[in-house]
Steps between C-alpha positions, in 0.01 A plus 500: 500500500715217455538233705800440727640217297483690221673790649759274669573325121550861380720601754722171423498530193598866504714520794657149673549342187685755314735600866585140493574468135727853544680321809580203323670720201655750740652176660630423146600801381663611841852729442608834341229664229615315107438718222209694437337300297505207719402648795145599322430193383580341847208776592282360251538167590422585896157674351407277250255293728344856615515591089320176446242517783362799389509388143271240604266731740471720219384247252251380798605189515455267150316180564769341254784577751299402770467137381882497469600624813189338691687191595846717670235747667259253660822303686679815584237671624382342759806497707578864461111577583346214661112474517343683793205254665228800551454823363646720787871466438446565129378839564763526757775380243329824273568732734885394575510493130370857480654614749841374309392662182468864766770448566740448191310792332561733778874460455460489142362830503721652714737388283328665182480831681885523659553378082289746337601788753876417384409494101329824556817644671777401206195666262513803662896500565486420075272811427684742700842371402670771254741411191877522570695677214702275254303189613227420269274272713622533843327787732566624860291500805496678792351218689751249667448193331693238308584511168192337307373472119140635509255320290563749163866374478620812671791412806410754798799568743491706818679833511675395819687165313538716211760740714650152641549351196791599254476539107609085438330369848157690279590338216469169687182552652345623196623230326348235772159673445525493134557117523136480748339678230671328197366153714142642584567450865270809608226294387600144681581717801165603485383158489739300725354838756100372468613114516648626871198644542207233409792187671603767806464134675684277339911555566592286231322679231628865674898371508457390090346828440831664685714252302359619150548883614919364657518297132367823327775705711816285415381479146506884450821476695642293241353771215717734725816333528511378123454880397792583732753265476765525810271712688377241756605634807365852396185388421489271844574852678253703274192253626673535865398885449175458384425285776603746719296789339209315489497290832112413640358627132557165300158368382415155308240626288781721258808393309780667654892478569405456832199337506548200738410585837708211688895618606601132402344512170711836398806341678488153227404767266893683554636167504376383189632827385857443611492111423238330298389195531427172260147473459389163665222241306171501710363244301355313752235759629380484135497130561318495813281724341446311192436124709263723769327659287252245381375431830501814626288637237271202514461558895482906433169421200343275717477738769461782291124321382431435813513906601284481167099389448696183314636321777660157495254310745681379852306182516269285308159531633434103521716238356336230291415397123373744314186287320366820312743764308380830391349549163250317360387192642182215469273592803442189705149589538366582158770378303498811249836723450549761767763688602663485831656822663719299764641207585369194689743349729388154658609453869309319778180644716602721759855579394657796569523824239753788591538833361727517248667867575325773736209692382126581658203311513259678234218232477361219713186307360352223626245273283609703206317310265683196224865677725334375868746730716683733425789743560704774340880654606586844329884495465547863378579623193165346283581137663272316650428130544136322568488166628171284468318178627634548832405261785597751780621885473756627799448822430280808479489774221715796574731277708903550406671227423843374451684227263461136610198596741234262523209655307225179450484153472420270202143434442255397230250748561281673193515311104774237576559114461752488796747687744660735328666879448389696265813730507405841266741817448421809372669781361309868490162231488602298225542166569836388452733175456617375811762330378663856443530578842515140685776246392193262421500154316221314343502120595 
């Protein structure tokens, strides 16, 4: 199971990064919904660091990325998670964390259910719905609902707004469905519907998502109006109708003439009707978006491999110069060609080492032979780091432990000409380059 750290990166990276990001573009982009268009890509840019997140998660985390993004992740995260001295608050910070993760997929499936419930409801309302003479396309329902366009390009209208509605106030409505079809809005209807679902708690993200559905409105409005010229007041009183035929049934997840479910957003709706109004320039959410997004993506990968195996490291084990790289190297001893699977970093006797990110004790040995003492942290994921020639160890094998906890101190125990760390990382077993998970310099 992972550890809480990791499940607290995840749920930053996943959740209180991306609701901040959103905020700071809703700020931005406050006012009436822009043009269609627009509005979607303002969506896009409030998801991108969830978009690029999972990217990452999915990839599991490439050890290239992680040595660019090492240096932003090991200062940032620190202060949003800061080391826990002993193992009990870590497994209490996994718990809050769990119990956080419960919690958002609770409401996300009760979101999925009311969702799929409602999608099952229009399907049925489509299958029953009958064909209405001398309108190829357009059928009639018994069932009071709005006018929608079902998923085969067919525009379903109730039998009760049907009576209501006179030959030209039809034309009107058929021709606003038309224009949802023509724009393949019962598919992004569909989608902006599931984004409400999976970011039910984020209100930034759920007022875009209305904002694309208002901008999707008014621009089939517009397809209206331009196809009946001098018929703006009829058409404002035609949707005043269909509101009132289909008050309480209006549902997000299908294109329809009367699809928004806020009064307000049908009242700017008639207004833009009766008077448009000059598109304004928004161009500074796409510059906030553009001088944010480096960071923000930086901050959102670095996280992203920590809720991975290949984590960005929250501390250095020891500090010192590194006096033997990995690779190949003349053994002090013998003097033949060897090859060394760590690093040696030089610091004085009895110094102190620290974890470098939370994991479990797997392996304490003492007297191990040319190593002296010895001890092993698995991080998770196939990561695990041994650390040799150890004067003292501080801890005991299946202890927890978390980042920047003392572990041992320096020693020269086992094969070794003087105090030093033999620092070791391994990935699935195989030894591996330090210097691709530490930010570590040879003097």
């Amino acid at each position: 199971m992972p550890d809480g750290v990791t499940l607290a990166a995840a749920v930053i990276a996943l959740g209180l990064v991306p609701l901040l990001w959103s905020a700071a573009i809703a700020a931005a982009h406050r006012g009436r919904a822009e043009r269609s268009g627009r509005e979607t890509g303002v969506l896009a840019i409030m998801l991108a660091p969830v978009v690029a997140a999972l990217v990452f998660l999915a990839m599991g985390g490439s050890p290239s990325a992680a040595r660019t993004t090492v240096a932003v992740a090991v200062h940032i995260e620190p202060l949003l998670l800061p080391a826990v001295p002993s193992p009990a608050p870590v497994d209490g910070l996994r718990i809050a964390m769990l119990v956080v993760l419960a919690a958002y997929l609770a409401g996300a499936g009760l979101q999925a259910r009311a969702l799929v419930a409602a999608q099952r409801r229009f399907r049925r309302v489509a299958a029953g719905a009958v064909p209405l003479a001398g309108r190829p396309g357009v059928c009639i329902a018994a069932t009071n609902l709005p006018a929608f366009a079902d998923g085969q390009g067919r525009i379903v209208i109730s039998q009760r707004l049907r009576q209501a509605l006179d030959s030209r106030a039809l034309d009107m409505i058929v021709t606003h469905e038309r224009a949802h079809i023509g724009r393949g809005d019962p598919i992004r209807y569909a989608a902006l519907a599931w984004i409400d679902a999976v970011f039910w708690f984020n209100p930034f993200v759920r007022a875009q998502t209305r904002k694309c559905r208002l901008a999707a409105e008014v621009a089939c409005d517009a397809a209206v109006v331009a196809a009946f010229p001098g018929m703006r007041k009829a058409y404002a009183a035609t949707i005043v109708v269909a509101l009132r035929h289909a008050a309480g049934d209006a549902l997000a997840c299908t294109p329809a003439a009367i699809s928004p479910r806020n009064l307000g957003d049908h009242g700017m709706r008639i207004e833009e009707i009766m008077n448009p109004s000059p598109r304004r320039s928004k161009r500074a959410v796409f510059t906030l978006a553009a001088v944010l997004a480096l960071p923000v993506a930086t901050l959102q990968l670095g996280y992203a491999q920590t809720a991975t195996g290949h984590q960005p490291f929250m501390a250095l084990p020891l500090h010192g110069p590194i006096t033997a790289a990995f690779g190949k190297m003349h053994d002090p001893f013998t003097g033949k060609i060897r090859f060394h699977n760590g690093v040696d970093i030089k610091a004085p006797d009895g110094t102190d080492i620290v974890a470098p990110a939370a994991g479990q004790v797997t392996a304490v040995r003492r007297n191990d032979g040319p190593y002296g003492n010895v001890i092993e942290i698995d991080h998770g994921n196939g990561l695990v780091t041994r650390y040799s020639h150890l004067k003292t160890i501080e801890i005991a094998n299946g202890d927890r432990v978390a980042a920047g906890q003392l572990i041992a101190r320096v020693g020269s125990t086992g094969r070794s000409t003087g105090p030093h760390l033999d620092l070791q990382v391994l990935r699935n077993g195989t030894p591996v380059n330090p210097a691709e998970v530490f930010d570590l310099k040879t003097n």
